[in-house]
Backbone as CSV, one residue per row, in Angstrom:
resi,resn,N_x,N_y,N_z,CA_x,CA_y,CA_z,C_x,C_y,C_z
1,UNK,139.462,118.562,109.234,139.335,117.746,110.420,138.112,118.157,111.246
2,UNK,137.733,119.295,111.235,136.806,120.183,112.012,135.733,119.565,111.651
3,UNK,136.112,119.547,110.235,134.253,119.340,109.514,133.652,117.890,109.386
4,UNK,134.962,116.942,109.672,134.566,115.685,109.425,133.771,115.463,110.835
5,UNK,134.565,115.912,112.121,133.749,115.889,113.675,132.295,116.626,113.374
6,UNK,132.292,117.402,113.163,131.051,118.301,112.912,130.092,117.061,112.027
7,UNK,130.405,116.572,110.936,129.164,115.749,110.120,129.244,114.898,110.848
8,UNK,130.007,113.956,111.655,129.669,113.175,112.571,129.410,113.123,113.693
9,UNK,129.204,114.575,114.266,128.203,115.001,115.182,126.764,115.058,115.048
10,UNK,126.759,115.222,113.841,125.143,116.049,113.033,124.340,113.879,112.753
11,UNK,125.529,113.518,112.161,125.031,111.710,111.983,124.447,111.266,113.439
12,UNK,125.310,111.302,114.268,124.747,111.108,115.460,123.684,111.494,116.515
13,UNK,123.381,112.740,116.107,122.526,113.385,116.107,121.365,113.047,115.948
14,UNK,121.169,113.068,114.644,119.712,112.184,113.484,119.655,111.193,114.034
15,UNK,120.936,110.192,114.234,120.449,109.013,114.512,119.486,108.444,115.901
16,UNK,119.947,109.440,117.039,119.438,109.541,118.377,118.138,110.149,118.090
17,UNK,117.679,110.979,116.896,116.677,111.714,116.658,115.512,110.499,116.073
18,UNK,116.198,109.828,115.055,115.832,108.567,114.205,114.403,108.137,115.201
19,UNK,116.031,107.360,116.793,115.307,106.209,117.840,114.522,106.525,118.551
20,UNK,114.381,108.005,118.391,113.577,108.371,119.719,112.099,108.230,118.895
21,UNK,111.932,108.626,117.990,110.316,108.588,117.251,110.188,107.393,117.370
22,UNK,111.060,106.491,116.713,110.599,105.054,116.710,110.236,104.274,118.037
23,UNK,110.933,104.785,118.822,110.679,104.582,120.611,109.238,104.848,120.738
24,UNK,109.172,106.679,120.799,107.583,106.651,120.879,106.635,106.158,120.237
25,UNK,107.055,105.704,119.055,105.875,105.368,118.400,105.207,103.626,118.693
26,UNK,106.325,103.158,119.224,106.290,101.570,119.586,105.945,101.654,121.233
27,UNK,105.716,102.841,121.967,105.362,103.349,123.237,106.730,102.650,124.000
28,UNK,108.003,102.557,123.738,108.674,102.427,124.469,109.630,103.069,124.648
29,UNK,108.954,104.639,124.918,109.742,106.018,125.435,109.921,105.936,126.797
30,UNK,108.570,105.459,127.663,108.391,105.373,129.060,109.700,104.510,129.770
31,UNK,110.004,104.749,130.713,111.013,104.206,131.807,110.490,102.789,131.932
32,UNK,111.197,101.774,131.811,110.739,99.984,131.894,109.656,99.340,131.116
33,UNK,109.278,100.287,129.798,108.610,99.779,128.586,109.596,98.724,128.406
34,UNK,110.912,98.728,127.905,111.233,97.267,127.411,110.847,96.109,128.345
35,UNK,111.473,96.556,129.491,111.072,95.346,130.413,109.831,95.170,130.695
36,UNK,108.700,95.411,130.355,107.080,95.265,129.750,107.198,94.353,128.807
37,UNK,107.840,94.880,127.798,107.180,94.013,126.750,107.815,93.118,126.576
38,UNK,108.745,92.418,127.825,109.462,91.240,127.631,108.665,89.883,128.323
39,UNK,107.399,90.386,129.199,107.439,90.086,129.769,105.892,89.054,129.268
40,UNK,106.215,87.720,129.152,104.985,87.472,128.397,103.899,87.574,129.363
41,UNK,103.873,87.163,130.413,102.952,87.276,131.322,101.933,88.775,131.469
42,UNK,102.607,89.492,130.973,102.209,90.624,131.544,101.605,91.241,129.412
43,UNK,101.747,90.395,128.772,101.007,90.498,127.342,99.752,90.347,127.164
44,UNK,98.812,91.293,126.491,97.992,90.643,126.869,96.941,89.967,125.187
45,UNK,96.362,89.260,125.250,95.318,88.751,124.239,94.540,89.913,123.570
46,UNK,94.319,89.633,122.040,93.351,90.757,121.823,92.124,89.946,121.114
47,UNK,92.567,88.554,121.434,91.112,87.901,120.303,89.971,88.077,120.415
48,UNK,88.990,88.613,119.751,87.628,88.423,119.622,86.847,87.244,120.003
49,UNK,86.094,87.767,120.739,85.067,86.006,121.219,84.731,86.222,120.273
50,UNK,84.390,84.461,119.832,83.122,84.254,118.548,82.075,84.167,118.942
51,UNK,81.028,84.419,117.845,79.590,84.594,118.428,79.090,83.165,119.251
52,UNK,78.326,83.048,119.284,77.724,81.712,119.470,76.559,81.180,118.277
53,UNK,76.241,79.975,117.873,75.681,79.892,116.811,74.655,78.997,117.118
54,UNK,73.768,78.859,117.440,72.860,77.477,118.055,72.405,77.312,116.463
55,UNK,72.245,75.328,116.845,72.222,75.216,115.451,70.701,74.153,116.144
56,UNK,69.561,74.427,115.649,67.608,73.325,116.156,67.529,72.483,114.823
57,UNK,68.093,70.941,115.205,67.681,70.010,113.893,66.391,70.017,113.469
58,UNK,65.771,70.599,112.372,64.845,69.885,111.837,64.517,68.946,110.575
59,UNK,63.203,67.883,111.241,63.487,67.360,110.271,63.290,67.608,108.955
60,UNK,64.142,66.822,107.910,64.081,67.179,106.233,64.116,65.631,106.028
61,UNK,63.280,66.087,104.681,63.199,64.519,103.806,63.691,65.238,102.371
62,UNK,64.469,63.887,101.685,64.887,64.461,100.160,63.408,63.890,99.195
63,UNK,62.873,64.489,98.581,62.433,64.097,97.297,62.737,64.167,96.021
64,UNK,62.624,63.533,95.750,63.249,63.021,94.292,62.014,62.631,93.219
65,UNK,62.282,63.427,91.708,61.494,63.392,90.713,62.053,62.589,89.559
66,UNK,61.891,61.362,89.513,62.514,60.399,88.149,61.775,60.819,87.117
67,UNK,62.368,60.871,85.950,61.386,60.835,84.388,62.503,60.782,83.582
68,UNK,61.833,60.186,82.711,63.235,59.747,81.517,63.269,60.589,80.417
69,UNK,64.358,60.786,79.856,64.643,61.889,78.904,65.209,61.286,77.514
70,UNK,65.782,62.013,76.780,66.092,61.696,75.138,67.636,62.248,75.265
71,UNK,68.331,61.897,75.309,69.955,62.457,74.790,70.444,62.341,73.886
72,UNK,71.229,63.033,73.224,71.676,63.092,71.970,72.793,62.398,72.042
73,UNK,73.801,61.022,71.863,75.127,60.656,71.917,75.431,60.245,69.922
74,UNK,76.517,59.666,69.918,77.240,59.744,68.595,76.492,58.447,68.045
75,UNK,76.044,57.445,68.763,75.374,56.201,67.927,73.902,56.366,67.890
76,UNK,73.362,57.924,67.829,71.981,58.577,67.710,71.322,58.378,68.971
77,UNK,69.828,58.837,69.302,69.209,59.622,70.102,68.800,58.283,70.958
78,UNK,68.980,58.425,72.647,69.302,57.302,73.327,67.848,57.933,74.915
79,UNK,66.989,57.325,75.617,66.643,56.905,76.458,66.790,57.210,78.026
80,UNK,67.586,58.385,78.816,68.175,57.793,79.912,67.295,58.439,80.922
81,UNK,67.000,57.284,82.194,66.374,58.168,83.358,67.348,59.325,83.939
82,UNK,66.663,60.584,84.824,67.172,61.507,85.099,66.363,62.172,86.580
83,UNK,67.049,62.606,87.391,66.883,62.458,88.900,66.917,64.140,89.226
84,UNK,65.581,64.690,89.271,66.084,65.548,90.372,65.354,65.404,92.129
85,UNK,66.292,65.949,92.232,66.130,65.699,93.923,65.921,67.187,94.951
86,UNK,65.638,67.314,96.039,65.657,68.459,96.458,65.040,68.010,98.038
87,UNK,65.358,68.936,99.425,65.312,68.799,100.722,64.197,69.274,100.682
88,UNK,62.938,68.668,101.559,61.882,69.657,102.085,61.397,69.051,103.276
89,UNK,60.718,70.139,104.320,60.425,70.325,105.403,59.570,68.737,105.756
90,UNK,59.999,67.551,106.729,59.594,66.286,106.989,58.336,66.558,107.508
């Protein structure tokens, strides 16, 4: 009977031992930490401003190089125009 009080002294024990780290470690060891962190008003933001990004249109024109090529398909060697294109300074 002795010993069963005794291990459930020692349980209770740990367990008060358990809450208290976890208390400090969540900083709500201090006197009216819970009622802090209930309190949304009193929460505060941690977001990062974003930079700012200025964006100066300039102008661009596409040019484009047509010339026709040879392709290989299954009813033999065929003809087709072919486009490259690319942005440069207007």
């Amino acid at each position: 009977m002795a010993r069963g009080r005794i291990l459930t002294a020692m349980a209770v024990l740990a367990a008060a031992m358990i809450a208290g780290s976890h208390a400090a470690a969540f900083g709500l060891d201090r006197p009216g930490a819970a009622a802090e962190s209930q309190d949304i008003s009193a929460q505060r933001s941690w977001r990062r401003a974003r930079p700012a990004i200025r964006v100066y249109p300039r102008p661009l024109t596409r040019e484009c190089r047509v010339r026709y090529v040879r392709e290989w398909r299954v009813s033999g060697p065929v003809i087709v125009p072919a486009m490259r294109c690319w942005w440069a300074p207007g």
